[in-house]
ChimeraX commands (.cxc) that place a marker at each C-alpha (Angstrom):
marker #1 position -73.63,168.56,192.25 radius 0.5
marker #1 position -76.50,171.38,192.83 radius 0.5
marker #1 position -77.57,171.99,196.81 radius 0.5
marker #1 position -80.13,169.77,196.69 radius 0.5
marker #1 position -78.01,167.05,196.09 radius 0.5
marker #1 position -75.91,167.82,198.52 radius 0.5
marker #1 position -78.68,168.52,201.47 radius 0.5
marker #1 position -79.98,165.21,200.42 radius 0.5
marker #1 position -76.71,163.44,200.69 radius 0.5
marker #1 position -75.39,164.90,203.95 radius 0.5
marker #1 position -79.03,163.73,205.34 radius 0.5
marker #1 position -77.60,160.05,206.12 radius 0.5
marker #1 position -74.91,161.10,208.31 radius 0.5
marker #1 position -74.95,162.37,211.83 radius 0.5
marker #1 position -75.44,165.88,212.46 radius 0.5
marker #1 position -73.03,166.45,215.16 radius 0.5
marker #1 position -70.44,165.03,212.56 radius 0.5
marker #1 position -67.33,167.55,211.77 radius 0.5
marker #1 position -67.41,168.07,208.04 radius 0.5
marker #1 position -63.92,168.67,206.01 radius 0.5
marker #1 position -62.83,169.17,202.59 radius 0.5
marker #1 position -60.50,168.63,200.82 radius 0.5
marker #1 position -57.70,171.51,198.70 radius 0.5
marker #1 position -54.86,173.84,198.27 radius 0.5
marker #1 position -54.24,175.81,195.22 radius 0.5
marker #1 position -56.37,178.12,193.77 radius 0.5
marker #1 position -59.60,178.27,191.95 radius 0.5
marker #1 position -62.97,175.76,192.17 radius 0.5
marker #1 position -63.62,172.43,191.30 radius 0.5
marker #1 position -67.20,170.53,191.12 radius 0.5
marker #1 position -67.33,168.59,194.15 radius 0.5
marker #1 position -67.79,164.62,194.42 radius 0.5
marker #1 position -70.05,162.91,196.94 radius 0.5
marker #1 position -69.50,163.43,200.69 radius 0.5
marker #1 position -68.29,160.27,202.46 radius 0.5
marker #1 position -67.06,159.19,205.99 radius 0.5
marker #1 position -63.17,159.11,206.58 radius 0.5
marker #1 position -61.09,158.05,209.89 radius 0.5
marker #1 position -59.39,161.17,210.35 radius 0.5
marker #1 position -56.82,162.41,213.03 radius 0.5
marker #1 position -56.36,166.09,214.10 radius 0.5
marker #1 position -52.78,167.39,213.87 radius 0.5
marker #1 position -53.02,171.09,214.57 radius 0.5
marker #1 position -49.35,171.44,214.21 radius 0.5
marker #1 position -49.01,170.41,210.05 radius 0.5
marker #1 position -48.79,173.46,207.73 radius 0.5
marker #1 position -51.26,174.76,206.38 radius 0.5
marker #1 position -50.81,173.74,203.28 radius 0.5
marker #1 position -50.84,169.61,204.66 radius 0.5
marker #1 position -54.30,170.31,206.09 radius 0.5
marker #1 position -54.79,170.22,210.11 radius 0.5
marker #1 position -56.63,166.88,210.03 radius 0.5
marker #1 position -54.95,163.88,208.05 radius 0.5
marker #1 position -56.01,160.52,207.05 radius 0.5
marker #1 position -56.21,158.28,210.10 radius 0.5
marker #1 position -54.82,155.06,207.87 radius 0.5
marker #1 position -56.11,152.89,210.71 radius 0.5
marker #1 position -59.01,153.44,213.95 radius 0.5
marker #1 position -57.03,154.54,216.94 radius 0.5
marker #1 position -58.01,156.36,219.94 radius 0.5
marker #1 position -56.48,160.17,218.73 radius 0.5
marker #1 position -58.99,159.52,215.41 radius 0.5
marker #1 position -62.58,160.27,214.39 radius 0.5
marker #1 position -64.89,160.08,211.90 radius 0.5
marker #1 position -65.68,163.02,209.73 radius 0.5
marker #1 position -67.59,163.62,206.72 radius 0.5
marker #1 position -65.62,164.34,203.71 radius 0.5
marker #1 position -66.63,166.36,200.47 radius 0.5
marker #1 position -63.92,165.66,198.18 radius 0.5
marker #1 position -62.74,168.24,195.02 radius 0.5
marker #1 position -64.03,166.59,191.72 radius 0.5
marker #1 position -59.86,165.65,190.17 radius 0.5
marker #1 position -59.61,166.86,186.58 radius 0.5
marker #1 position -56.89,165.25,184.52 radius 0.5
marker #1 position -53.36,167.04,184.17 radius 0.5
marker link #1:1,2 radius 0.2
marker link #1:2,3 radius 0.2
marker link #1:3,4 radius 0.2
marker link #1:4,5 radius 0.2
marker link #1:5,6 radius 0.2
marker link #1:6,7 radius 0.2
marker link #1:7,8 radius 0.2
marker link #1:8,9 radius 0.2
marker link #1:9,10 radius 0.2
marker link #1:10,11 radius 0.2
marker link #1:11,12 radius 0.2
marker link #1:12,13 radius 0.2
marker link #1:13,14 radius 0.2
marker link #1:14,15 radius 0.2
marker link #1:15,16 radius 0.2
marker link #1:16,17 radius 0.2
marker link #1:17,18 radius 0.2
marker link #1:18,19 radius 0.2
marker link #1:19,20 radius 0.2
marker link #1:20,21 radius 0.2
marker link #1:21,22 radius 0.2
marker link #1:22,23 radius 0.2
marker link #1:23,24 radius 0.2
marker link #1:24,25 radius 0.2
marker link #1:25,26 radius 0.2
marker link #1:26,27 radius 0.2
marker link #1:27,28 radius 0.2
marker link #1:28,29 radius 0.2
marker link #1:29,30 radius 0.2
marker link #1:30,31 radius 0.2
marker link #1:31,32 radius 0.2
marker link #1:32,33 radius 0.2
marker link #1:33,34 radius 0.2
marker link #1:34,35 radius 0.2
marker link #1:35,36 radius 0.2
marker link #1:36,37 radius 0.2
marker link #1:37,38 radius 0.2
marker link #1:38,39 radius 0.2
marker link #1:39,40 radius 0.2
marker link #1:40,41 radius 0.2
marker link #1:41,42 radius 0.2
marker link #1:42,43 radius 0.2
marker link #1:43,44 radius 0.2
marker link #1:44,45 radius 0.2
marker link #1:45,46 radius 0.2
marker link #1:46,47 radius 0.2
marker link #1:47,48 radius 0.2
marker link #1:48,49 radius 0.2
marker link #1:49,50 radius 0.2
marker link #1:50,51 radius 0.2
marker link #1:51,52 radius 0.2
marker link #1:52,53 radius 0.2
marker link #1:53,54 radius 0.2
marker link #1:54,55 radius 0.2
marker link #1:55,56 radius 0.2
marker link #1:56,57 radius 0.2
marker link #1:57,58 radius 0.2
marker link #1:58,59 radius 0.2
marker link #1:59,60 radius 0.2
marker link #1:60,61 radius 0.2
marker link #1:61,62 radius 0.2
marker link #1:62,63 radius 0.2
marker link #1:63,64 radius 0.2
marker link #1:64,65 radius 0.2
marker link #1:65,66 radius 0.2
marker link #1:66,67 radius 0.2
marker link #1:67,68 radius 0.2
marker link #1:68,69 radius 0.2
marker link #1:69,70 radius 0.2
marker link #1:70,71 radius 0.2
marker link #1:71,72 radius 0.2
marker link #1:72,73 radius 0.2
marker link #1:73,74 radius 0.2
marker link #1:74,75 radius 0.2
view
């Protein structure tokens, strides 16, 4: 994806909306297109778990965020 993909695709979501990634490891990966995920914020997890986690299911401790995921390259 070049950055004017990417402007263009983060132009149909909010702009107050948090925007997380995804990772762990080392090195770079392409990057897939950004999409919403109900996410809840557990400050707690180590670091390598990620401090915000997949919701599963809308409660009141989740939110919506914007998500660019890693591009996953066969093993």
């Amino acid at each position: 994806m070049k950055v004017r993909e990417l402007i263009e695709a983060l132009k149909q979501f909010p702009g107050d909306m948090p925007v997380l990634t995804d990772g762990y490891e080392t090195g770079f990966e392409e990057i897939r297109p950004p999409k919403i995920v109900e996410v809840k914020h557990e400050p707690k997890k180590p670091y390598y778990e990620g401090e915000y986690q997949d919701a599963e299911e809308k409660s009141g401790a989740s939110m919506k965020a914007v998500v660019i995921f890693r591009n996953r390259r066969p093993e």
